[in-house]
DRENDO-1510 file (C-alpha; in Angstrom, 1 decimal, always signed):
<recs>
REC; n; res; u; v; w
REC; 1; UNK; +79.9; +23.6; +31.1 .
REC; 2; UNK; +81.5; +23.3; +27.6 .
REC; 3; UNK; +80.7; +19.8; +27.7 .
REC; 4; UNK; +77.0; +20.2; +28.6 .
REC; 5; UNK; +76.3; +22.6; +25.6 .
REC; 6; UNK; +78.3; +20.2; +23.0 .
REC; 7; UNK; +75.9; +17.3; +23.4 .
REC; 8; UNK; +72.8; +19.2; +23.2 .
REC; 9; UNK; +72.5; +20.7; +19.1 .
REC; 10; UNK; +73.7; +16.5; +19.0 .
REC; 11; UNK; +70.9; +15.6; +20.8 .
REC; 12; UNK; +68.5; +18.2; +19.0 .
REC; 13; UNK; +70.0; +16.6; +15.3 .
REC; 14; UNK; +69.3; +13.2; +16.3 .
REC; 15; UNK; +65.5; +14.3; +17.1 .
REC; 16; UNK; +64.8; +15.9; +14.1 .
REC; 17; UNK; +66.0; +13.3; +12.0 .
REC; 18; UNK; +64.1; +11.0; +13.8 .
REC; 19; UNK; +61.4; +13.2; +12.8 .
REC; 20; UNK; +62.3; +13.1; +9.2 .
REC; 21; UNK; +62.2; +9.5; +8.6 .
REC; 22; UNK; +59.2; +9.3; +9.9 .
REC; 23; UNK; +57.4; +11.3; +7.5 .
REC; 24; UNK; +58.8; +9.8; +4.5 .
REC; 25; UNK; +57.4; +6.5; +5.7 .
REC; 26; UNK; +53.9; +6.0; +3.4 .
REC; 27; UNK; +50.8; +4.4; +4.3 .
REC; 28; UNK; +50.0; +1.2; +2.0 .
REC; 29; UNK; +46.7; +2.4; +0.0 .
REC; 30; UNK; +43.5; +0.7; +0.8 .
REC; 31; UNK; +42.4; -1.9; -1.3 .
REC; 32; UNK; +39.3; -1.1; -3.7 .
REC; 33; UNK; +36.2; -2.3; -1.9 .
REC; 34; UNK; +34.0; -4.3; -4.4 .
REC; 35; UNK; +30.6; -3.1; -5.2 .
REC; 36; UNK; +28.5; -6.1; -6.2 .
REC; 37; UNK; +25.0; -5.4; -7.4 .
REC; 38; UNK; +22.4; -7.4; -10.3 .
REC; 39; UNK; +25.6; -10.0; -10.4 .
REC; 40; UNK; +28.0; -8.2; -11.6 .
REC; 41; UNK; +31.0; -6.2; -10.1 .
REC; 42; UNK; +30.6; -2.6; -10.8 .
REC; 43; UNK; +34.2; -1.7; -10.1 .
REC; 44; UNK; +34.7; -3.4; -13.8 .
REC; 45; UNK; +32.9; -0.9; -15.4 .
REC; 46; UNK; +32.0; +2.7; -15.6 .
REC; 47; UNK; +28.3; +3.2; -14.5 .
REC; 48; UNK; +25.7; +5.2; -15.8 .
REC; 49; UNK; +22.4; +5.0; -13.9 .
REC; 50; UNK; +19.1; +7.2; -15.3 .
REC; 51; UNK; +15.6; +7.2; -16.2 .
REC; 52; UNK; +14.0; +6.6; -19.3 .
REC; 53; UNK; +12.9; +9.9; -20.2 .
REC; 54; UNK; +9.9; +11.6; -22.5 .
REC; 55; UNK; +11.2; +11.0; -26.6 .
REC; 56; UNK; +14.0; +7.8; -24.9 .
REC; 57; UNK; +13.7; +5.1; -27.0 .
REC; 58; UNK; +15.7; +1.6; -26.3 .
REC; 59; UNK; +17.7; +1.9; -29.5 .
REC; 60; UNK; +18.6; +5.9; -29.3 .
REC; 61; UNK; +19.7; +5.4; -25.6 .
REC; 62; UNK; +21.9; +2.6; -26.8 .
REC; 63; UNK; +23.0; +4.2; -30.1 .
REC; 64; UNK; +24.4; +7.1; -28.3 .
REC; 65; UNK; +26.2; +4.8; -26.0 .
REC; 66; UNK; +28.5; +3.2; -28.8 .
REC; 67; UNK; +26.2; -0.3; -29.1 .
REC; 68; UNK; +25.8; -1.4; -32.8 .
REC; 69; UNK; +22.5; -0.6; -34.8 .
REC; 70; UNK; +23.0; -4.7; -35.5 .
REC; 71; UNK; +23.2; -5.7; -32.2 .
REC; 72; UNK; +20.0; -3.4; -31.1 .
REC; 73; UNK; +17.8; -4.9; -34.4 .
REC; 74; UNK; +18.7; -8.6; -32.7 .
REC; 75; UNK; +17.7; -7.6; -29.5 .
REC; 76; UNK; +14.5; -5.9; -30.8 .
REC; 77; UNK; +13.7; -8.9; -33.0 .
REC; 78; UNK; +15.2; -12.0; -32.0 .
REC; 79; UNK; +14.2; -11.0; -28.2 .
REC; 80; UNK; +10.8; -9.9; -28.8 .
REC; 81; UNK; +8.7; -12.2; -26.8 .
REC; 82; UNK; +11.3; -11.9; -23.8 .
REC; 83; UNK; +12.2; -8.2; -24.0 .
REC; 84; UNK; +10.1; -6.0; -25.9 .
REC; 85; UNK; +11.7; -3.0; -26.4 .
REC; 86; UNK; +8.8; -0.7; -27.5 .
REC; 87; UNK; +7.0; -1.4; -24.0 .
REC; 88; UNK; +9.8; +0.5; -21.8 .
REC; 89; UNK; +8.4; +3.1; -19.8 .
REC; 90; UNK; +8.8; +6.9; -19.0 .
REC; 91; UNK; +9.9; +7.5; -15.3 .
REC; 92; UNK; +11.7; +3.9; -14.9 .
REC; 93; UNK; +15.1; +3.3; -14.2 .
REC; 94; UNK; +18.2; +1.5; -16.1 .
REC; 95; UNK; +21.6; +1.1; -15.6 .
REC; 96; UNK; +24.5; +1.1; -17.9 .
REC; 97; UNK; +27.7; -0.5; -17.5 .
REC; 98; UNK; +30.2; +0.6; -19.9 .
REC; 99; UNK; +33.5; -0.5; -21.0 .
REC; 100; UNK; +36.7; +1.0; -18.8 .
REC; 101; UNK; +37.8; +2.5; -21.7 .
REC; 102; UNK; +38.6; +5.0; -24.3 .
REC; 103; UNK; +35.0; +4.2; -26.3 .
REC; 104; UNK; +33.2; +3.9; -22.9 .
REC; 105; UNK; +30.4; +1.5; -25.0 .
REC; 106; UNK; +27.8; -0.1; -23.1 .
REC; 107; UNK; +28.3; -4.0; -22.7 .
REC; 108; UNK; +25.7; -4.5; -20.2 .
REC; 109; UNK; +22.4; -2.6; -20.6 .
REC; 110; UNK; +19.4; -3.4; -17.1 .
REC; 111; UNK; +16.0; -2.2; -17.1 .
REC; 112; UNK; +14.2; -1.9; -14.0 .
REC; 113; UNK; +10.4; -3.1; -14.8 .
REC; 114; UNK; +10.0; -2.0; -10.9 .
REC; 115; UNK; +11.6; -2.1; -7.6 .
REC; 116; UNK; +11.5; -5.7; -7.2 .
REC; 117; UNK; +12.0; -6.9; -11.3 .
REC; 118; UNK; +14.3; -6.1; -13.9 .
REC; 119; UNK; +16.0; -7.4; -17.0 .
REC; 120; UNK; +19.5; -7.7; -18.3 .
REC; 121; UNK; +20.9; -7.5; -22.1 .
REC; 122; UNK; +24.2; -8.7; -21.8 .
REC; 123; UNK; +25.6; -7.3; -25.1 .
REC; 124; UNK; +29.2; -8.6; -24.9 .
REC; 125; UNK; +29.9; -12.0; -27.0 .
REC; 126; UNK; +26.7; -13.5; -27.9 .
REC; 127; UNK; +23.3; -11.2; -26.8 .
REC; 128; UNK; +21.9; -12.6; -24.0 .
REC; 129; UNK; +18.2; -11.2; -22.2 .
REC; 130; UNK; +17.8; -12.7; -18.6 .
REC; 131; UNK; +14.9; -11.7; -16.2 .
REC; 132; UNK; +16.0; -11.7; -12.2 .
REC; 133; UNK; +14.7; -10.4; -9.0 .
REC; 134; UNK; +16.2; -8.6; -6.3 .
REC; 135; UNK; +16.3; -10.4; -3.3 .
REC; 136; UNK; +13.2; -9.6; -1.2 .
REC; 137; UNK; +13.1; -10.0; +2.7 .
REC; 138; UNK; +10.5; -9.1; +5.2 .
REC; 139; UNK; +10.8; -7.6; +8.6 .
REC; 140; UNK; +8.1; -8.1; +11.3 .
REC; 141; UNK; +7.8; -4.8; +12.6 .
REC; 142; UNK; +5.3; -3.2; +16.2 .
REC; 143; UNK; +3.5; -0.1; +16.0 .
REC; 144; UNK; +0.8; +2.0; +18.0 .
REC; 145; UNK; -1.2; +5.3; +18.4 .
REC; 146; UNK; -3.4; +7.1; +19.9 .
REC; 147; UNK; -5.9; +8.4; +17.4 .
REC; 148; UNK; -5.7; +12.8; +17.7 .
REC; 149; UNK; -7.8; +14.0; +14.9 .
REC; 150; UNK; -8.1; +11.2; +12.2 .
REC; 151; UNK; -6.6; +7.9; +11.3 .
REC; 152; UNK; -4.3; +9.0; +8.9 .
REC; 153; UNK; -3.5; +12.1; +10.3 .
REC; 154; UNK; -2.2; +9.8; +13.5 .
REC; 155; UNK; -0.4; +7.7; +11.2 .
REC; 156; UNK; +1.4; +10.5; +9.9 .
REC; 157; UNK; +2.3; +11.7; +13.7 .
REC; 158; UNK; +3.6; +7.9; +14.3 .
REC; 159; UNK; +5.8; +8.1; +10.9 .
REC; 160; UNK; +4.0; +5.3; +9.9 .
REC; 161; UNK; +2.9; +4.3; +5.9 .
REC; 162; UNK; -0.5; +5.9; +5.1 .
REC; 163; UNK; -1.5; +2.7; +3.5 .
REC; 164; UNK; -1.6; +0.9; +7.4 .
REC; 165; UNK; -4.4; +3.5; +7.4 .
REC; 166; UNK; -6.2; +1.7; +5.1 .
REC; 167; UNK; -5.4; -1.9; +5.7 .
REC; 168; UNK; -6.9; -1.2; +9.4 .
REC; 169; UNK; -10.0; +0.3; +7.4 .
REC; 170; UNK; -9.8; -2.6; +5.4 .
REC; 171; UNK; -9.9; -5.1; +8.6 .
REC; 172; UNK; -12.2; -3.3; +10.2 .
REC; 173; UNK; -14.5; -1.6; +7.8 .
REC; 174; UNK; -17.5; -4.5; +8.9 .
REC; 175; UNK; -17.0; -3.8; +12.9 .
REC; 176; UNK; -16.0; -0.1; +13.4 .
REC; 177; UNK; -17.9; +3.7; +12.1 .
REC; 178; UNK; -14.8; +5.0; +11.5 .
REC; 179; UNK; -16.4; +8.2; +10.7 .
REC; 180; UNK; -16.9; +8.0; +14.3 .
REC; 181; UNK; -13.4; +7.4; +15.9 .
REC; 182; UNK; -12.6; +9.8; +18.3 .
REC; 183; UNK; -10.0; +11.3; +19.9 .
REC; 184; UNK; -8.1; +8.6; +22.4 .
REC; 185; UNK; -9.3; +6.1; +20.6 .
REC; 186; UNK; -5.8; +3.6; +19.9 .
REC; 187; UNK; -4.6; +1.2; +17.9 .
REC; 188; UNK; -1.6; -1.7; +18.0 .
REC; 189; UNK; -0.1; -4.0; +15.0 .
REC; 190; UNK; +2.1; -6.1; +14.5 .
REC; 191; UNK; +3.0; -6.4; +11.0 .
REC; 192; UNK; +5.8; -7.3; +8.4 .
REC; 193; UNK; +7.8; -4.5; +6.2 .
REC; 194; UNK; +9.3; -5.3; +2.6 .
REC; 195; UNK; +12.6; -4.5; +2.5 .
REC; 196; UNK; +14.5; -4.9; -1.0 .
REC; 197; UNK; +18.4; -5.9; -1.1 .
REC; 198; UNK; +17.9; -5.9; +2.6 .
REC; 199; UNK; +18.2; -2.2; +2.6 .
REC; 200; UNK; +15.4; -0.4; +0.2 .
REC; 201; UNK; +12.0; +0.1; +2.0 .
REC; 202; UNK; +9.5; -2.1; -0.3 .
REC; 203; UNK; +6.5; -0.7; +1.7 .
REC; 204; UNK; +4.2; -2.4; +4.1 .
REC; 205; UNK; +3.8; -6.2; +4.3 .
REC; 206; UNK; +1.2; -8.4; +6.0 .
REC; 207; UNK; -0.6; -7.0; +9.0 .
REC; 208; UNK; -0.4; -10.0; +11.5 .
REC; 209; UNK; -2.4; -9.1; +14.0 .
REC; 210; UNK; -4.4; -5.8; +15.3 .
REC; 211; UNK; -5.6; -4.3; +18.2 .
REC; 212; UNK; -8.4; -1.0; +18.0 .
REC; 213; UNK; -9.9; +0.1; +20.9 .
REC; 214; UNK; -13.0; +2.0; +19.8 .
REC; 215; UNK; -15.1; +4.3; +22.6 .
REC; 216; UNK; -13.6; +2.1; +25.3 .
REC; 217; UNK; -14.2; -1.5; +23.4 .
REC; 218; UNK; -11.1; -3.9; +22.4 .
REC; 219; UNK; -11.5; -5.1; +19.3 .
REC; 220; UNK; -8.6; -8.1; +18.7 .
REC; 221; UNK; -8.0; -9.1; +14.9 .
REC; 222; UNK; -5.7; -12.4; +14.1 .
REC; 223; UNK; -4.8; -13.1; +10.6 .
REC; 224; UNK; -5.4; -16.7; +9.7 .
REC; 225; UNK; -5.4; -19.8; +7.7 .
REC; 226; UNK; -5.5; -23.4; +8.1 .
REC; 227; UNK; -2.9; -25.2; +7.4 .
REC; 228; UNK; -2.7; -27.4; +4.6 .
REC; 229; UNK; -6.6; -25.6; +3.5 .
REC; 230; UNK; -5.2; -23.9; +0.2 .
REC; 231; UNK; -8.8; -23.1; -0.7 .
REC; 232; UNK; -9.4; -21.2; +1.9 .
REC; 233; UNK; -8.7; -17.5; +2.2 .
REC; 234; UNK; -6.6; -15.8; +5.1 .
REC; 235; UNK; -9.2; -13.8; +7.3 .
REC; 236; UNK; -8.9; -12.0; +10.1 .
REC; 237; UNK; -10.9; -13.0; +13.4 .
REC; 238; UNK; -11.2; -11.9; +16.8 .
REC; 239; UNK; -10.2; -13.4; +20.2 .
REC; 240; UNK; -13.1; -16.3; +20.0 .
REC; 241; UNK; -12.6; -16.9; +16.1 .
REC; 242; UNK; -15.2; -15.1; +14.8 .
REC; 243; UNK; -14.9; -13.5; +11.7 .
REC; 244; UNK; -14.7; -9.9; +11.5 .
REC; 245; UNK; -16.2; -10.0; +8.1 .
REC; 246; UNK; -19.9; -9.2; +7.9 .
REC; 247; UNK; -22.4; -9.6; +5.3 .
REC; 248; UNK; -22.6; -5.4; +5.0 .
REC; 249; UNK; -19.8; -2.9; +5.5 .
REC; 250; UNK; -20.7; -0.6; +7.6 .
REC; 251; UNK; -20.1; +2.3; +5.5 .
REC; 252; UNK; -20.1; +2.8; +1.1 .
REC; 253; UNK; -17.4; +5.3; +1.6 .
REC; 254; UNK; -14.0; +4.3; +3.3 .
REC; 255; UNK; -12.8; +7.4; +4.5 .
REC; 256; UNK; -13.0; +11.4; +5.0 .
REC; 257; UNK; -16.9; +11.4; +5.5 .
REC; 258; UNK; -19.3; +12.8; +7.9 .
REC; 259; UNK; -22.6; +11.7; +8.4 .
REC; 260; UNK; -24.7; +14.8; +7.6 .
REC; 261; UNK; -28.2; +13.5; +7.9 .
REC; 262; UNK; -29.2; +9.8; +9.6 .
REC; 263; UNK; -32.3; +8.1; +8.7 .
REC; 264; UNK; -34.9; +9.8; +10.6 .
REC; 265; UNK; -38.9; +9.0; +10.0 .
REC; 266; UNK; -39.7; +12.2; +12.3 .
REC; 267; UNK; -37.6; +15.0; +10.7 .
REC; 268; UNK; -39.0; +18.3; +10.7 .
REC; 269; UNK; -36.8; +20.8; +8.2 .
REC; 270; UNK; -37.7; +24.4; +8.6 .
REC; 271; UNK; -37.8; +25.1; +4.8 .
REC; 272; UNK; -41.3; +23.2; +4.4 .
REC; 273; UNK; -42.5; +24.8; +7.9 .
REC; 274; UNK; -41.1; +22.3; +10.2 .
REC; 275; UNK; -43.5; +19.6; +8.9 .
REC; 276; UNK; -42.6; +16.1; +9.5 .
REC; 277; UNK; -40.5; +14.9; +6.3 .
REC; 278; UNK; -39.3; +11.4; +6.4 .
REC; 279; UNK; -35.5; +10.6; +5.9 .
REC; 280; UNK; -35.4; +6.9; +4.8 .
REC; 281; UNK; -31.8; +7.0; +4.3 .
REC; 282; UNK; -28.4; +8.2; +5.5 .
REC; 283; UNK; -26.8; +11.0; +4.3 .
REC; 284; UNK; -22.2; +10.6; +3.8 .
REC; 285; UNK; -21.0; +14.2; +3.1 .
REC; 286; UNK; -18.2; +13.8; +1.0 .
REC; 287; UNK; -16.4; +15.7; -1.4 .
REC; 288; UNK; -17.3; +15.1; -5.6 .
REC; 289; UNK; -15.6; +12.1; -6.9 .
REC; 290; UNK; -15.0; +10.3; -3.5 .
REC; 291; UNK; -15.6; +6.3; -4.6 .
REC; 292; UNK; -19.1; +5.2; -3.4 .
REC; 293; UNK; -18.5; +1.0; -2.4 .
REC; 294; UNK; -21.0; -2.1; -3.2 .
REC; 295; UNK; -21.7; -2.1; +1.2 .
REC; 296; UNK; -22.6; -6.5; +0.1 .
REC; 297; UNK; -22.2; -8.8; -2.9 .
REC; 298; UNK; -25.5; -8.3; -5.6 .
REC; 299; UNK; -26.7; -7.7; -8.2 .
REC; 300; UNK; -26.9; -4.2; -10.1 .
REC; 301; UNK; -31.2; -4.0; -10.8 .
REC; 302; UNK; -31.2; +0.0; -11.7 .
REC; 303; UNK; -28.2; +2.3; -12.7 .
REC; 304; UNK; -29.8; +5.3; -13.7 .
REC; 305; UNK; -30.9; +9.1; -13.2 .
REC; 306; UNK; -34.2; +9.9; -12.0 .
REC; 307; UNK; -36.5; +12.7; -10.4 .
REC; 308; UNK; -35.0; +13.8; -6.9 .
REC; 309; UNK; -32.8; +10.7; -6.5 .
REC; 310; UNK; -30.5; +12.2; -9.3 .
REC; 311; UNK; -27.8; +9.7; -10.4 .
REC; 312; UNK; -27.7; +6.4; -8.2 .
REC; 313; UNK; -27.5; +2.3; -8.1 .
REC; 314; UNK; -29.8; -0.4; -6.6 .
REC; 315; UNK; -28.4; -3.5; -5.8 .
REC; 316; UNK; -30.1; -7.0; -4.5 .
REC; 317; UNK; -28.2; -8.6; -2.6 .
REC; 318; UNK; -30.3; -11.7; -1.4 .
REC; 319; UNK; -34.0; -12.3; -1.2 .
REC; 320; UNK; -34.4; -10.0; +2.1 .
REC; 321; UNK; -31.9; -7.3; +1.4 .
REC; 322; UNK; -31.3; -4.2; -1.1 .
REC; 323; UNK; -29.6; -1.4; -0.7 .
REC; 324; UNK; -29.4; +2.4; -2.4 .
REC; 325; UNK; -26.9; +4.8; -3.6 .
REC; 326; UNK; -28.0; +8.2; -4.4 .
REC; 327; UNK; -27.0; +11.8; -6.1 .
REC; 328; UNK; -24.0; +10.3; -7.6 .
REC; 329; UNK; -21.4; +12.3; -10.2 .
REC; 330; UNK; -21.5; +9.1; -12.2 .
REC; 331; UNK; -22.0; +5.5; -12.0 .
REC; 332; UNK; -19.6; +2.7; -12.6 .
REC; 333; UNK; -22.1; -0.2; -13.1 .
REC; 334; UNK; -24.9; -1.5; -15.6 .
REC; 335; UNK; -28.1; -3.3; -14.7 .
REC; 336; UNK; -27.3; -7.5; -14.5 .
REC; 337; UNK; -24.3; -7.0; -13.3 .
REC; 338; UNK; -22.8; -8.9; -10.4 .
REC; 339; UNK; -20.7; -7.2; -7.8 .
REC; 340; UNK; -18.4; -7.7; -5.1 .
REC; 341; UNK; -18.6; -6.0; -1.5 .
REC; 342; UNK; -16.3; -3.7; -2.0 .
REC; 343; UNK; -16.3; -2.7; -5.5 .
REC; 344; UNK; -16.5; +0.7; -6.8 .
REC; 345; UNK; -20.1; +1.3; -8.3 .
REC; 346; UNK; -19.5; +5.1; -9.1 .
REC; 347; UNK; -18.4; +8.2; -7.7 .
REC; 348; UNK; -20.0; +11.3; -4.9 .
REC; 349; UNK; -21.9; +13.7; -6.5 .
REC; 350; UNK; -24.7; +16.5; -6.4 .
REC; 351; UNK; -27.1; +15.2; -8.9 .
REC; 352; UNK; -31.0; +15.7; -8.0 .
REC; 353; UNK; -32.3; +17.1; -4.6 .
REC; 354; UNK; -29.4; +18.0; -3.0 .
REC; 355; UNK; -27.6; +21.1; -1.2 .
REC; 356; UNK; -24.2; +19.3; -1.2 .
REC; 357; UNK; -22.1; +16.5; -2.4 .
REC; 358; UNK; -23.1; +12.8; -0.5 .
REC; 359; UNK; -24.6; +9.8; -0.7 .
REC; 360; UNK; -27.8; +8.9; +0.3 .
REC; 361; UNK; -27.1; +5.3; +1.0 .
REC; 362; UNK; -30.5; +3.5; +2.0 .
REC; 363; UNK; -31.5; -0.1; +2.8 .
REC; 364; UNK; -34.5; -2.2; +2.2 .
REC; 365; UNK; -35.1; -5.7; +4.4 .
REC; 366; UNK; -37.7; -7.6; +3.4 .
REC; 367; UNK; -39.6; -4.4; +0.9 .
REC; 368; UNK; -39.1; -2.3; +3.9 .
REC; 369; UNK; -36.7; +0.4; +4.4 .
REC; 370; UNK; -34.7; +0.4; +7.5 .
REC; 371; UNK; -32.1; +1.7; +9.4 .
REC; 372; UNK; -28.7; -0.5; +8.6 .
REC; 373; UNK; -27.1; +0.6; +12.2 .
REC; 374; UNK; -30.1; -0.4; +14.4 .
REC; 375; UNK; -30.5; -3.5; +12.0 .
REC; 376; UNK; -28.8; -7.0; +13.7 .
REC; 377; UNK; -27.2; -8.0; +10.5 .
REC; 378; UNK; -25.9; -11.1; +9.3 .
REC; 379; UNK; -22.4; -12.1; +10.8 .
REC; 380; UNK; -19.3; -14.4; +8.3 .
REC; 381; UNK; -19.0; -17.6; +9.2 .
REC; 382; UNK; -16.9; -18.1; +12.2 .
REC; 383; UNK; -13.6; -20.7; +11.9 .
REC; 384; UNK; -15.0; -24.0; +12.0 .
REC; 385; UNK; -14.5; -25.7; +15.5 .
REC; 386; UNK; -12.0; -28.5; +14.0 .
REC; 387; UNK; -9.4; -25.4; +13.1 .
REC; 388; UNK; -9.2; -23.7; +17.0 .
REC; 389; UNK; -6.3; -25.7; +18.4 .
REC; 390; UNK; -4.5; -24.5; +15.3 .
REC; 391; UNK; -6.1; -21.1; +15.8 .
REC; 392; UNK; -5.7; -20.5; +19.1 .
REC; 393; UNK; -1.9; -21.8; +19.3 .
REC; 394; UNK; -1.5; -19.9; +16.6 .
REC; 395; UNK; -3.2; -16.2; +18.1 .
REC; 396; UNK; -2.3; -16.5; +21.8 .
REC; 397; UNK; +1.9; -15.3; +21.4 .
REC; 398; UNK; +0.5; -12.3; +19.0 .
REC; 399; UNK; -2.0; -11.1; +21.9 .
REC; 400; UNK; +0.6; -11.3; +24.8 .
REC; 401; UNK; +2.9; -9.4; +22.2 .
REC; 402; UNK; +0.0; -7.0; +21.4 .
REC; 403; UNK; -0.7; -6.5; +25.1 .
REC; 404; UNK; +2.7; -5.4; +25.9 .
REC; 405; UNK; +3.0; -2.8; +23.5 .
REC; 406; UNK; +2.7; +0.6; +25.2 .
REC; 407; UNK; +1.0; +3.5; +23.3 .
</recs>
């Protein structure tokens, strides 16, 4: 028994000393990870990243960050026509790296001219002002919906960019009333999405190819070009290679419009005792300063303000067709001038007859006025026949891919 209890507390020693040495054993210290960014590594200096702000000027930032008034003149002078220091802006970000020690002076100032662009003024040895880009990658992306309420409200729901709301607009705005989308309506794309350094979101890219069904109709749309045809545009056509363009946009406002009042040559309006008072346009409710589009390429004949048609544009587009824009805020045009389908001629408004703010958009063929959306209108061009091997090689992988994408 004496035995037994003499090797125990030698037994207990030998554990805690085990113990001991073990905890004075230290852990070798991780190596400093480099942080490499604009080409230089940032671990060599102390970093000061900011925005230029109301009253910053690109000698008083640098003044007050040790660099020499001499060194700023030579930069502002010599360097004019590569860096012009005046034209920095408020809001945009630059980056300081600053010596590791006691006087902390900026030897490297970099001035973001946006996400993509920026400029270096290398102030250590002899000045130097280089321009570089970030590198820029792009990721082809799905997406679907089923529309709910509006387009961009869906987008929203989807967590998809507001502007795919208007590139589908923008592809469709000659096929599709989007005032008239309704609920279950649906969409697919396949489309590219910037990415900046591989990791900051640069915003959408290219839509490749689309897919809207619209009151039960598929509409397919393929982006494309012919290779080698640098003159020609990329256009989007459908599944047969027509092009989705038309000669007249269905609409001259994009978005958040009703139709209040359609082109009706038997309306009766209580007010004047229900007698019959022709409407020879169509009326898009909008709110005041909504941009009113050119619906075709013309040319501007009358920008004025006049009687009960208030503020409003005439354009003549061809020798069979005109159009009308009516009780505008203001215009955005002047008589000769040529315009583009598309453009912005002026802005919604109340001016003249009116009990709210719209356009009265109307349409003359041949000296008559008509209704556009019982009118069979003039179609693009479709792809010439020589370009549909290349087209339809080109479209048939995008439709399988569109087709298996599940809403």
């Amino acid at each position: 028994m004496k035995y037994l209890f003499f090797i125990i507390p030698v037994f207990l020693l030998q554990f805690s000393c085990s113990n001991e040495i073990k905890d004075d054993v230290q852990e070798p210290e991780p190596e400093e990870k480099l942080i490499e960014e604009y080409g230089y590594i940032l671990n060599n200096f102390n970093v000061v990243r900011d925005t230029i702000r109301p009253g910053d000027t690109f000698g008083g930032i640098l003044g007050e960050n040790g660099v020499s008034q001499n060194k700023i003149f030579e930069v502002a002078t010599t360097f004019k026509d590569s860096f012009d220091v005046r034209k920095i802006k408020i809001g945009d970000p630059y980056v300081l790296l600053n010596s590791k020690d006691s006087l902390n002076q900026t030897q490297v100032f970099i001035y973001e001219k946006n996400k993509v662009d920026y400029a270096i003024i290398d102030f250590r040895d002899s000045i130097s002002v280089v321009h570089e880009k970030k590198p820029v990658s792009y990721i082809e992306k799905e997406a679907s919906g089923v529309i709910t309420s509006s387009l961009y409200e869906t987008m929203a729901e989807n967590n998809l960019s507001p502007y795919m709301a208007d590139r589908l607009a923008n592809i469709y705005a000659w096929t599709i009333n989007f005032f008239q989308i309704q609920p279950g309506d649906n969409f697919k794309v396949i489309y590219t999405e910037k990415f900046i350094s591989d990791t900051i979101s640069g915003g959408l890219g290219e839509i490749k190819a689309a897919y809207f069904e619209h009151k039960g109709k598929p509409i397919y749309a393929f982006r494309f070009k012919p290779e080698g045809e640098e003159d020609m545009p990329f256009d989007f056509y459908d599944i047969e290679g027509n092009n989705l363009k038309r000669a007249f946009l269905k609409s001259p406002i994009k978005f958040n419009y009703r139709i209040s009042s359609k082109y009706n040559l038997n309306r009766r309006i209580a007010y004047y005792g229900y007698k019959v008072r022709p409407h020879r346009g169509t009326d898009f409710a909008a709110n005041i300063g909504t941009p009113i589009l050119a619906t075709a390429d013309g040319t501007v004949t009358k920008a004025e303000r006049r009687g009960g048609n208030g503020i409003y544009v005439k354009i003549k587009h061809s020798k069979t067709y005109e159009t009308q824009y009516l009780h505008m805020k203001k215009y955005n045009v002047k008589v000769g001038q040529y315009v583009s389908q598309g453009d912005v001629i002026g802005w919604v408004g109340m001016t003249g007859n009116t009990g709210g703010p719209h356009v009265c958009y109307r349409f003359w063929k041949n000296g008559k006025e008509v209704d556009p959306f019982k009118e069979d209108l003039p179609n693009s061009k479709p792809l010439e026949s020589k370009y549909h091997e290349a087209f339809f090689a080109a479209i048939y992988p995008l439709k399988d891919r569109l087709d298996c994408i599940k809403n």
